[in-house]
N, C-alpha and C positions, 0 to 999 in steps of 0.2 A: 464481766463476761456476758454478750450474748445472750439471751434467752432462747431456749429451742427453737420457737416458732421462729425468732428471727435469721437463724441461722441457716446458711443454706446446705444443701450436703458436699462434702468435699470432690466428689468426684460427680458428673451424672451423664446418663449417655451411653450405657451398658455396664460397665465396668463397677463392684462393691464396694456400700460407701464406708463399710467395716477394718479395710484393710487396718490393719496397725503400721504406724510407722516407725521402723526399727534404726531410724539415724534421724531425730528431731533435729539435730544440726546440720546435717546435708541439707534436709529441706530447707530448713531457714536459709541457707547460701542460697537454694537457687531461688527462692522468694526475693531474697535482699537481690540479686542480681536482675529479676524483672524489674522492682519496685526502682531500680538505681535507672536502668532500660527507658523504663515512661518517665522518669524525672527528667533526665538529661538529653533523649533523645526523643519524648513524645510518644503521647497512645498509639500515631499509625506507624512508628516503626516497630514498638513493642509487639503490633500486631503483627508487623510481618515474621518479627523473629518467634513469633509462637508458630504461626504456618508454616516455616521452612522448619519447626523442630517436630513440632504433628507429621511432615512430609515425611525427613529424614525416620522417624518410629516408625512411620508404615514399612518402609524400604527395608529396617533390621527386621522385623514381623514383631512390633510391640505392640499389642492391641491396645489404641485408643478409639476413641467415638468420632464417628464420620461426621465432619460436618453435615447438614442438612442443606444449606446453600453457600455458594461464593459468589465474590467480586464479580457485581457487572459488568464484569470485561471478559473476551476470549479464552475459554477453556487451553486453549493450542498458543503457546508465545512466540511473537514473531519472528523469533532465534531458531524454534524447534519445529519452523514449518518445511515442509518437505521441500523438492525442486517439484516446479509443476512441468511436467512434462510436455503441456501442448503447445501449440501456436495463438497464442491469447489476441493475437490479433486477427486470427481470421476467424475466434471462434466470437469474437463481439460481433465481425459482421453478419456471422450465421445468426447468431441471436437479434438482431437487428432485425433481419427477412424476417425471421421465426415472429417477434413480436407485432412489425406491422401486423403480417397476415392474420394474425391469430384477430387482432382489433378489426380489420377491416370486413374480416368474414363476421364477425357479432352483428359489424356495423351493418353490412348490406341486407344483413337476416332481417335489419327492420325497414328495409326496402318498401314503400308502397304498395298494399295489396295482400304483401309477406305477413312483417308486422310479429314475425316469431320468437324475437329477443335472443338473449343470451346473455354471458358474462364475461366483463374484459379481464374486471380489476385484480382476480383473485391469481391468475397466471400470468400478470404483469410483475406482482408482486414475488412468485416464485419462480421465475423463467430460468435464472442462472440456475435454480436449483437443480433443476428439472436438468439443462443445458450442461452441468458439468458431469452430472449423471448419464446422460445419452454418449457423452466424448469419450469417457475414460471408465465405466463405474460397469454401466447394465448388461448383462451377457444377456444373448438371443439364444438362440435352441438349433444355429444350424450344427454344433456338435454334436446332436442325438438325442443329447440329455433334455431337461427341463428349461435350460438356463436360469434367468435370477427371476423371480417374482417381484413385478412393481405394482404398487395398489397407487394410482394414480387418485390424487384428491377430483376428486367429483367438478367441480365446478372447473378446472383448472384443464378441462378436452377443447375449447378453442387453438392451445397451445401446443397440442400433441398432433391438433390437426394439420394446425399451422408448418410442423416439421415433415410431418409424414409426406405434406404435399411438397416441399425443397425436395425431397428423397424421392420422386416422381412413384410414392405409394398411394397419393391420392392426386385427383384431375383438380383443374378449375370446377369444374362440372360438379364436382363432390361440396368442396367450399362452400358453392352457390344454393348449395343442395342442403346445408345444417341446418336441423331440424322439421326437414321437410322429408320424410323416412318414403312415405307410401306416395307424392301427390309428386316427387321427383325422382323414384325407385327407377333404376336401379342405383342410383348415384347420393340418395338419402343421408345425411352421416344424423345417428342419434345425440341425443341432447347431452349426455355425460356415457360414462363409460357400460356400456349394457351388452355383454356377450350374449346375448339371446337375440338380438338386434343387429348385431356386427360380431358373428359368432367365428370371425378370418382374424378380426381386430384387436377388441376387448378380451382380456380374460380378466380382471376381478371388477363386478358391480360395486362404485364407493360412496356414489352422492346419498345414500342416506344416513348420514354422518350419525356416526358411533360405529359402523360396524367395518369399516378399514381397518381400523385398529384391532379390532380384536381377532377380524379375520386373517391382518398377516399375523399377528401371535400363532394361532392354530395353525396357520399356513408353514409357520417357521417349524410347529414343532409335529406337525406331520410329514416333514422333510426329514425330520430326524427319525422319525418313526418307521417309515419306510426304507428309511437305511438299515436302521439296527436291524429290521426283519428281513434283510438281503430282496426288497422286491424291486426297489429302484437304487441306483448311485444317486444321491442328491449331495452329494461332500461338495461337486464345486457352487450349489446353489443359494443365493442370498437372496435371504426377502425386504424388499425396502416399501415402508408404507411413507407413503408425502400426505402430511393432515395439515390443518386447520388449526389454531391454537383456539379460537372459539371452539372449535369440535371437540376439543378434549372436558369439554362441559356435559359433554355426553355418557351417562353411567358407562355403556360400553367398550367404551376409550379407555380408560384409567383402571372397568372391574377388574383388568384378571390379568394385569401388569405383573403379579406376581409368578403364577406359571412361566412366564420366559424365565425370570431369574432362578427361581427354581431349578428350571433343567437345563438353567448356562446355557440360553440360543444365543447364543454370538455369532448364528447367522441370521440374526436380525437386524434393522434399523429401522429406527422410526426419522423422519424429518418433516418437524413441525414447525411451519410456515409460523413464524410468531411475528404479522403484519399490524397486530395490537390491537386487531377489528373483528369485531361479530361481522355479520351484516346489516346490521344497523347504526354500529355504534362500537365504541369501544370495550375489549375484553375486561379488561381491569383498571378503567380511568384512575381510581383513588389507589390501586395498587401495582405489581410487577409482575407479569404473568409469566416471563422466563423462569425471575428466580422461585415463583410457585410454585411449576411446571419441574423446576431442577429437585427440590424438597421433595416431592411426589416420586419421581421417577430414582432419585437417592435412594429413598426410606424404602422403596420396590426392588432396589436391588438391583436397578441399571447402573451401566456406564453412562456419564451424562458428559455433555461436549455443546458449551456455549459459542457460539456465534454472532456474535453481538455487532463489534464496527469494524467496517472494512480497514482496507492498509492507510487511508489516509489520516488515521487518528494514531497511526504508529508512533510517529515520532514526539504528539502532543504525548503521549503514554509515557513515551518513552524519558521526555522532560520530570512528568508526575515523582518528582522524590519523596516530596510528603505526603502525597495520597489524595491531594485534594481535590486531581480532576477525578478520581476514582470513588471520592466519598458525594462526590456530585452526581454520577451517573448512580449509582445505588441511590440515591435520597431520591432522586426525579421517578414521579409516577410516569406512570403509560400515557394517560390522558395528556400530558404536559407534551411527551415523545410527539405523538398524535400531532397537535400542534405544531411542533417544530417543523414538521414533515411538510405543512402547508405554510409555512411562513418566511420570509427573508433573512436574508443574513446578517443583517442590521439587526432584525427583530433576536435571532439566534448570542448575537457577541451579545446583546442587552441582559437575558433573561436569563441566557444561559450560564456563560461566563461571570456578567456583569455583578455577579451577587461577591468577589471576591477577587481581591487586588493580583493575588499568582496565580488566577485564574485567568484576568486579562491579560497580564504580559504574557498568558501562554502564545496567545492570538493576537497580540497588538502588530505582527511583522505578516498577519495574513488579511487580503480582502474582502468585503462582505461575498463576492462571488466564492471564495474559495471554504469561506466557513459552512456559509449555504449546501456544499457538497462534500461536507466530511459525510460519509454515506454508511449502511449499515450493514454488516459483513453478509447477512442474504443474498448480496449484491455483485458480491466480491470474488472470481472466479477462483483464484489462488489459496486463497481463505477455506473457500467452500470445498477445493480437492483437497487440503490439510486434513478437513472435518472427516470427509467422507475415506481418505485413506485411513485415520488413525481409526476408524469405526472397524473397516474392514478387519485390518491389522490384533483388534481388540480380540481376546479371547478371555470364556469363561463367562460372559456375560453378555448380555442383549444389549445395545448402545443407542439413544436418542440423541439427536443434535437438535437444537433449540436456536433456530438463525430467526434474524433480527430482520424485516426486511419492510417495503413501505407498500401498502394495496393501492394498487393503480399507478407502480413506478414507472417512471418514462412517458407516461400518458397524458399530463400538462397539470398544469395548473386545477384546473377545472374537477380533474380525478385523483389525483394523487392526495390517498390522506382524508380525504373527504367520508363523512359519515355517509353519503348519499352514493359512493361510488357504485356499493354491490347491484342498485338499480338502474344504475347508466348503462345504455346500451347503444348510444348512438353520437357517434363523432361529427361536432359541426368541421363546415370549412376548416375553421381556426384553429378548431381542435390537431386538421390533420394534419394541416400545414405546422403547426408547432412540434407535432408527432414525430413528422419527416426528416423534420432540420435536426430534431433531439437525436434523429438515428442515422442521420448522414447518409441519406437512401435518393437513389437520383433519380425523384418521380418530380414530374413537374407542375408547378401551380395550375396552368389547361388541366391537365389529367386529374386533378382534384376538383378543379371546379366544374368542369361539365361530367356531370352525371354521378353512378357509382366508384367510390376511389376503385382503383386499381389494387389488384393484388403484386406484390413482386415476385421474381424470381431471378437471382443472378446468372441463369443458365446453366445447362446442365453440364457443359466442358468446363465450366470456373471452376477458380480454384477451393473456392468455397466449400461447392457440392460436392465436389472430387473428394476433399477434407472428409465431410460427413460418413458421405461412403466405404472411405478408408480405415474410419474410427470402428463405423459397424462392423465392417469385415472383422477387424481387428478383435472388436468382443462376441463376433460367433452368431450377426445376423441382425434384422431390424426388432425392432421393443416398439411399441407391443405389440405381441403378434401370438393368434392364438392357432395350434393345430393338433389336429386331433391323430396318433401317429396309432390309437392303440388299435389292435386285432381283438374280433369276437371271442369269447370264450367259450370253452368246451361246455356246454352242460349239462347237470347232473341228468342220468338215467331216470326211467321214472319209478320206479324200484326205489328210488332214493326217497319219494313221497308215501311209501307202505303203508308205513306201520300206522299213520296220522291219517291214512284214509280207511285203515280200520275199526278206527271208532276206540271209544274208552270202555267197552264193554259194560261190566257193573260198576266200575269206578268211574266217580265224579271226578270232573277236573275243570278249569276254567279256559276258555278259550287263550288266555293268555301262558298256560301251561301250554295248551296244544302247539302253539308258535313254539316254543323252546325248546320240546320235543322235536319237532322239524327241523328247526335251527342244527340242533346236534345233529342232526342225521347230514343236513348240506357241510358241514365242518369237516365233516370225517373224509369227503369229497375229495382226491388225489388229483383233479384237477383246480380246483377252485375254492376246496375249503380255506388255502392260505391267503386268500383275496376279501376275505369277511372283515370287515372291523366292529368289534362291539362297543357299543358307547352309552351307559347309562350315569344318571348325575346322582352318584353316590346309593344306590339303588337295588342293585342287581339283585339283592339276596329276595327285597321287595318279590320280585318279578321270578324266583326259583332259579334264576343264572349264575348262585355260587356252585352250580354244577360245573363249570369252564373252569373255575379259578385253578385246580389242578393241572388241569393241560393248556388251556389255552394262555391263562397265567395274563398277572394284571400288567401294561407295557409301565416302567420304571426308569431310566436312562441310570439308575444310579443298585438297580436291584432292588434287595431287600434285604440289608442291612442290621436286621435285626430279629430278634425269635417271635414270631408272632404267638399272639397268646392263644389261640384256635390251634396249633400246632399238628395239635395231637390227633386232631378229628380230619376222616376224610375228605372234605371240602374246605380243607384251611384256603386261608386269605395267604396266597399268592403272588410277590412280582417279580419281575426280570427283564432287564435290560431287552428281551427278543418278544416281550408278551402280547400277544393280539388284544387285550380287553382295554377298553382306555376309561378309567376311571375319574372322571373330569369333577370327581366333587361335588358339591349344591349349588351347581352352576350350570343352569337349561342356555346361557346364553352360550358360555361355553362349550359346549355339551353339542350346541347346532352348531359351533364354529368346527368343533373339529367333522361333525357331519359332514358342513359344505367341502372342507377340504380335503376329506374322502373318498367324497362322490365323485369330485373332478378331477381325481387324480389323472384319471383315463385321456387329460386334458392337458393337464399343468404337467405330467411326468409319463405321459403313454403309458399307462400301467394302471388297468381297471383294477379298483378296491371296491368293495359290497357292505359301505356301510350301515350298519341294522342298530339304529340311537330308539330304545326302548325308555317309557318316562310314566309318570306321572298324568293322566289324558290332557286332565287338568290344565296344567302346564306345559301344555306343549304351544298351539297355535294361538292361546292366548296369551301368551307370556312373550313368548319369540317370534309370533307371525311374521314380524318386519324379514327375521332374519329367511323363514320359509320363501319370502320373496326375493330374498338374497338366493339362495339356494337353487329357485327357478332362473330365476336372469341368469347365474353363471353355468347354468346347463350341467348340474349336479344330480348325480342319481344316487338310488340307493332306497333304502325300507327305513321307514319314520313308523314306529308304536306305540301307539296312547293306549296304554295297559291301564287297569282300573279305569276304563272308560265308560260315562253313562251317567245320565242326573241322581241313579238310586242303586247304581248300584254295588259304589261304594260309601255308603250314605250316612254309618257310621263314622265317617272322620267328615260331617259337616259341612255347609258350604263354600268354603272354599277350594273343596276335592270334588267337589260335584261337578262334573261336565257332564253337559246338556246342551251344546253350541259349538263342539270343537269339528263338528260332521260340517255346523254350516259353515265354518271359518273357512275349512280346507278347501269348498266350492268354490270359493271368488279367487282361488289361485289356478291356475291357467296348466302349469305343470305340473300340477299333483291328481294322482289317480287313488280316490279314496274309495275304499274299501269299509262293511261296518258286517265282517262275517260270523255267524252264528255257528258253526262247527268246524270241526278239526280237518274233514273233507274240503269245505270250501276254502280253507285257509292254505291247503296245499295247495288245491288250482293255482289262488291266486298269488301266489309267492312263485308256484314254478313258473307261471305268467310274466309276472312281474321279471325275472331274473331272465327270461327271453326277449321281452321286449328291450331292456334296458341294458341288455351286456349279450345276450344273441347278434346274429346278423340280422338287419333289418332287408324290406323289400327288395328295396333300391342299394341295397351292399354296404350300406353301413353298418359302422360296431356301437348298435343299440338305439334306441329314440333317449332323445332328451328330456324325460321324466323323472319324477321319483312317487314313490308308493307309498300312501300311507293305510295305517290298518289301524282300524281301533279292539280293542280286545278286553275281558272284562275278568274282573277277579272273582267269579259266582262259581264256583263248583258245576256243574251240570254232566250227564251222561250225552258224551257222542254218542250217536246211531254210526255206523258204518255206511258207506259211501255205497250208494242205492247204486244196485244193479246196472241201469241203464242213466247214470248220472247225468243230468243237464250241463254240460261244461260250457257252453256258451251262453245259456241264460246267468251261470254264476261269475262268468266274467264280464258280461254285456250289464249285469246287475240285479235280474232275479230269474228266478226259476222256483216253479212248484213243488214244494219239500213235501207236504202232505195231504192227498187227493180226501177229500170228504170221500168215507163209506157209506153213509146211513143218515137217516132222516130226508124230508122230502122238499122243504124251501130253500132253495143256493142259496148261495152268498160267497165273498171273498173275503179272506182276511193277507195283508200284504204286513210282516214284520220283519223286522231288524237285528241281528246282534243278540244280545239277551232277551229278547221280547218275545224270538222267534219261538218257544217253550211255553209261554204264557198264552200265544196263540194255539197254541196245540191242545193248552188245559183245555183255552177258549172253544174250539173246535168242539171237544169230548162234551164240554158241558151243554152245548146250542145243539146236539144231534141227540142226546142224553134227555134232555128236560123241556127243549123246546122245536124241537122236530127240524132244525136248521141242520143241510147238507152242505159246510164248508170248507170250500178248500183252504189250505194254509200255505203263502206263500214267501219266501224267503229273498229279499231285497240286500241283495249283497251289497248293490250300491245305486241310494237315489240320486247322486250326484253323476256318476257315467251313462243312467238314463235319461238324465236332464239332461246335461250337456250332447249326448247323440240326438234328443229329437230336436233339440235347437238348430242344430247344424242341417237336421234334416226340414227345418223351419226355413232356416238361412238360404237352403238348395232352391228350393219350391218358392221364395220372394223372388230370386234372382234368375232363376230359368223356366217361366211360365208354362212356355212350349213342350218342354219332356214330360214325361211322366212324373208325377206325382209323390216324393216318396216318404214316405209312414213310415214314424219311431219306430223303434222295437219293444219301446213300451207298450205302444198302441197294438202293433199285431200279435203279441206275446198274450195278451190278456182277450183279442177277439176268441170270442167264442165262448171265455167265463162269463156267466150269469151272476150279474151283480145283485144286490151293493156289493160297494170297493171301504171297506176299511181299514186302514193304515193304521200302526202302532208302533211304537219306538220308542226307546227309556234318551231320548233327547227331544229338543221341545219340537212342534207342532211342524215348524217351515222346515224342518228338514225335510221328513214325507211330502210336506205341499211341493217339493218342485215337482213332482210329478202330476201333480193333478187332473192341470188341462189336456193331457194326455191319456190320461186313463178311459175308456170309453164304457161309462157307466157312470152313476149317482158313487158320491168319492167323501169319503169323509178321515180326517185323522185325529188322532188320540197324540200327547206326548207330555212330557215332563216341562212344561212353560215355568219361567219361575226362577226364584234363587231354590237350591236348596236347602235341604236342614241335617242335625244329625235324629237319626231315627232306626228301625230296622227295617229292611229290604222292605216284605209286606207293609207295613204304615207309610211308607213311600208313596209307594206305587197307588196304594189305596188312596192317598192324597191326591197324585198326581189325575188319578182315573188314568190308569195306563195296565192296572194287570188281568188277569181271565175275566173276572167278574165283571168287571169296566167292557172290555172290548165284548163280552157278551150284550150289554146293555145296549152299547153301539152300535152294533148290530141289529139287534132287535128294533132300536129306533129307525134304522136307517128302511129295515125291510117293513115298521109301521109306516113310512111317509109312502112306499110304494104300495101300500094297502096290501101286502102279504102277511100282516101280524093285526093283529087287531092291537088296537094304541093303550088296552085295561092291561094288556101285558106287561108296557114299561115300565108302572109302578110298582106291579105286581113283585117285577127282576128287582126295581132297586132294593126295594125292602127287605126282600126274600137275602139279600147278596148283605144288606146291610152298609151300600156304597157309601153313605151319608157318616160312617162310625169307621172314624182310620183306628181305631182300636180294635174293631170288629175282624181286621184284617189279619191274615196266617202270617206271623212274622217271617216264616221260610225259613232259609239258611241264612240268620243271622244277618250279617252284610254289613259290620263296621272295618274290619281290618283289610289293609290291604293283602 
């Protein structure tokens, strides 16, 4: 007998390997009947008859373990493939037009002079895909609704341009015009897909590969979300993302695979171009990247639907009794594929075939021409509508098709296959003349050799274009095509903003309570509270938002299933199928996917949502910036909060929760309007601000500016004042405004802070009129990023129109007439405050948290840092000793006296570990 170790367990793959077996003799029959199986009839038919018995137990509901991968061959068998519906011969010619154009416009972009590149290979390789999609697959939006969502792969817009201009959606002029945005405006087309660019065109930003992917996921299951909460019909909406199978090397591609399965979007697809190539080089030379790709997306919980060889390898398949063409294709790596793709057919029956005597009689009756084009089912029109209906068809589950296809097909010799293609951008002669004849296009040798090739068009009476036309009508309008159908919204009274601009009286609270408290008051809103979407990554309670879980309830597609163990207590943990709060997990990537797809809804489904993704500060712009930049291109709004924000001031959990850099992050983004407010007042302006700008009617009669808002807010305790009498409402949304006017003592000065700092200035204040005869004011910087950004602009005005008048920041006129020094203070580091500098008109000095942080309490923080009263008094004093208003025995006098040099010296405060 065996010894344990050697033994393997009887069953594995879900199923216990304890069972007892109560008929030793049945089993042994069906043993002796395999054992008799491979004796007499060989391991690959034993195999098969174990697959059709695994099949057949699926079919009764026996649960056995899912394979992880299959047969490199076609998911779909050529028995069970659909009727294809179209006219396959005129839609080769269309794709024919489609492909020249697409090559010739890269080509002429490197025109002399131009020199702007682009990409051929990577929608050469997916054209059909793209092409049976546009025929028969994509709905448009002239039904009202949303239509389908396509995340076009990035690199793959030569090809989409290529079509749009057959469809007379784009001129010659446009063509001529790729990548030339501003220097041939109005006629510009952008380099990949950028709604913020081509805001008529594009709707989803993809070329920064990983976030396709995860943004149709979000996309899928914000379609769903939006249903179950009765705001939009998206029932006939499908979202199809077309990737890269390098790009699924990307965390973001593969993180969060499992959300679809979870909530059964089987209105999803993904279709991943598997052309076997990074951009350099091969995916998986020494291995198989489909059947990787199939394992992955299996054990996730999709439908998976291989794509592998077109119809011409039907009948060799169909020969294959004993399995050997089949155990050939499974044994050959990618790198070998690769290979084949660039070599002859002679080379192919040798290497391929040639290992194996009923491997050559397969092919001994075909010749080298004909083996040369058994081709890969990517390719294969027929093939590809079986894929993409059984996907449709699919229910219960999200479905990936994994097609087989070559980078730089049809494209010559020269590109096809080649490690070097993704750098090719320019067609010699040979190239095009070999291009032409590959596509049976009646351009003529004159017209290729003098000058730039020619674009084609077969006319717009052909029967071609007429085709195209007819298929769109057919699916409800052209793809893609972005329009903005939504109306402004009612907004709240201002009554709604009360209670948060009467301050927290004697109760401490942290600026990130005060947002929450607002939050509920706009929720309650009978025109627009059902338009909120909350989205924190597994958080909420962090941030005091299990206050919703009762009413607004966490969204679920499946409920809540089960008795929660909080049951009992007023703020149980909540969900239901109808719930506004999206609980996305420990997932910020997540977490901004379903953001972006919130924010546009007002885009993708005419139907403004007010997403409010509250996080970790942390983690927010550092972690997902990429995607903040996804979120501006697709013209996404909505309120982004980095709660526990600030290098100290939740300092308690260490440096990696320390943010002191996410103020400067937010600056270098274009669409974001960052906010850093210090009370519960200014936090209302700028939220009711915000919700006017961004879902009001704007000047010019639009529904909103294409922004979104971010707000940092902190988890410190402090007492709101109540919102002063005669409030500055345009200094606190232009970005500062004076919170507290010096009473007493006789040497000015300024102090400008931030956020939680603004408190620390006020000590600062008390103690410089108290002990050192300084009359300071205390100003509150709501945001040094939207007074940087206006005096630039107003920089920008004054370079370019000499002759007008002159015009001045409002940083600059804001502060004429305070008597400096200017010192700045901020619990983040130094350059946040410096953008404002050059503008400030006075001696300008800042204070901030530079540095990694530590864990510590509040006080030994800041005392580190030289950022709190004691610091910014010193500051002070130094600044008004360099203008001989202090005598300079003073500044040792303060450090000592303050003890700035002893971070233990310092008042810990309010503790400040927890969030």
């Amino acid at each position: 007998m065996a010894s344990g170790s050697d033994r393997n367990p009887i069953i594995i793959g879900g199923l216990p390997s304890q069972v007892p077996d109560f008929d030793p003799e049945e089993t042994q029959e069906w043993l002796d009947s395999l054992d008799a199986a491979i004796d007499e009839r060989g391991r690959e038919r034993a195999r098969y008859l174990m697959l059709r018995l695994i099949e057949r137990a699926r079919e009764k509901r026996v649960a056995v373990p899912e394979m992880r991968s299959t047969d490199y061959v076609n998911t779909i068998p050529t028995k069970s493939e659909p009727f294809f519906p179209g006219n396959e011969e005129i839609e080769r010619k269309i794709l024919n037009a489609t492909r020249w154009n697409a090559a010739v416009m890269v080509s002429r972009a490197q025109r002399p002079g131009i020199g702007v590149g682009g990409h051929i290979a990577t929608f050469a390789s997916s054209a059909s895909l793209y092409d049976v999609g546009f025929n028969h697959f994509f709905r448009g939006k002239d039904e009202g609704d949303g239509g389908d969502q396509v995340f076009f792969q990035g690199h793959a817009s030569p090809g989409i341009y290529a079509r749009a201009f057959l469809l007379d959606r784009l001129g010659e002029q446009n063509l001529d015009a790729f990548r030339q945005e501003k220097s041939k405006a109005p006629y510009g087309l952008s380099s990949y897909p950028h709604p913020r660019l081509m805001p008529d065109f594009w709707e989803f930003p993809t070329v920064s590969m990983g976030l396709g992917p995860i943004g149709a996921i979000y996309q899928a299951r914000m379609n769903r979300y939006m249903h179950a909460r009765g705001i939009a019909d998206t029932s006939k909406s499908h979202v199809w993302a077309f990737l890269g199978d390098g790009e699924m090397d990307e965390p973001e591609s593969l993180g969060q695979l499992t959300i679809a399965a979870r909530e059964g979007l089987d209105n999803l697809t993904f279709v991943v171009n598997c052309n076997l190539q990074r951009l350099d080089g091969p995916v998986r030379g020494n291995g198989k990247v489909i059947q990787e790709l199939e394992s992955v997306f299996r054990g996730a919980g999709w439908n998976v639907i291989k794509l592998i060889w077109d119809r011409t390898w039907d009948p060799l398949l169909a020969q294959d009794r004993d399995g050997i063409l089949v155990n050939k294709m499974n044994t050959t790596p990618d790198g070998q594929f690769q290979t084949y793709a660039t070599e002859s057919g002679g080379y192919i029956r040798d290497h391929f075939f040639g290992d194996d005597q009923r491997l050559r009689a397969m092919v001994e009756g075909m010749t080298d021409d004909q083996i040369l084009h058994l081709g890969r089912g990517g390719h294969d029109h027929r093939k590809i509508y079986a894929a993409y209906k059984a996907a449709k068809e699919h229910q219960g589950q999200p479905t990936v098709i994994l097609a087989k296809t070559v980078k730089g097909w049809t494209l010559g010799p020269n590109f096809e296959g080649r490690n070097a293609t993704h750098q090719m951008k320019k067609l010699t002669v040979a190239d095009l003349k070999h291009f032409r004849d590959r596509l049976h296009l009646p351009i003529s040798d004159k017209e290729l050799e003098s000058g730039l090739p020619p674009y084609y068009h077969p006319g717009r009476d052909s029967e071609e274009i007429q085709y195209m036309h007819d298929r769109r009508k057919g699916l409800g309008g052209y793809v893609p095509t972005r329009v903005v159908r939504a109306k402004p919204l009612p907004l709240p009274e201002d009554k709604t903003y009360a209670t948060v601009k009467k301050g927290s009286g004697q109760q401490s609270i942290a600026t990130t309570m005060a947002f929450v408290r607002l939050l509920k008051d706009l929720m309650r809103d009978k025109e627009i509270g059902k338009r909120f979407v909350l989205i924190a990554p597994d958080e909420y309670r962090t941030f005091g938002m299990d206050s919703f879980f009762p009413s607004a309830k966490i969204y679920n597609p499946l409920g809540q299933q089960y008795e929660s163990v909080d049951r009992e207590l007023l703020l149980a943990y909540k969900e239901s199928p109808t719930g506004q709060m999206l609980h996305d997990g420990i997932s910020e990537a997540g977490c901004t996917a379903s953001l972006i797809a919130a924010g546009s809804a007002y885009a993708t489904h005419g139907e403004p949502l007010i997403p409010v993704y509250v996080f970790y500060s942390m983690f927010g712009f550092q972690r997902t910036g990429d995607q903040f930049w996804q979120m501006a291109d697709q013209l996404a709004r909505g309120f982004v909060l980095g709660a526990t924000a600030g290098r100290t001031t939740l300092t308690g959990e260490g440096l990696q929760h320390a943010d002191g850099h996410s103020q400067l992050l937010a600056s270098t983004n274009p669409g974001c309007v960052a906010y850093d407010p210090a009370f519960g007042f200014e936090i209302a302006h700028i939220v009711q601000d915000g919700l006017r700008r961004m879902y009001g009617e704007t000047a010019d009669g639009k529904p909103g500016e294409d922004v979104f808002y971010y707000l940092t807010v902190y988890n410190e305790p402090i007492q709101h004042p109540a919102e002063p009498e005669n409030v500055d409402v345009e200094g606190i949304l232009k970005g500062v405004h004076r919170f507290s006017e010096g009473t007493s003592g006789s040497i000015p000065a300024q102090i400008i802070a931030s956020g939680v700092a603004v408190p620390w200035a006020v000590e600062a204040q008390k103690i410089l009129a108290e002990e050192w005869n300084v009359k300071a004011d205390v100003w509150s910087a709501t945001s040094w990023n939207e007074l940087r950004r206006e005096a630039v602009q107003c920089e920008e005005h004054n370079l370019l129109h000499p002759e007008e008048e002159q015009r001045v920041p409002y940083v600059t006129r804001k502060f004429a007439g305070a008597e400096g020094p200017f010192v700045a203070v901020s619990d983040w580091m130094r350059s946040v405050p410096d953008q404002i500098a050059r503008w400030v008109p006075g001696t300008y000095q800042s204070l901030g948290a530079d540095g990694f942080g530590f864990a510590d309490t509040r006080g030994a923080a800041r005392r580190h840092f030289h950022i709190d009263a004691q610091s910014i008094v010193v500051a002070v004093l130094t600044e008004l000793a360099k203008e001989g208003k202090v005598d300079r025995s003073a500044l040792k006098q303060a450090v000592d006296r303050y003890q700035l040099l002893d971070v233990a010296a310092a008042d810990p405060g309010a503790a400040g570990g927890d969030a």
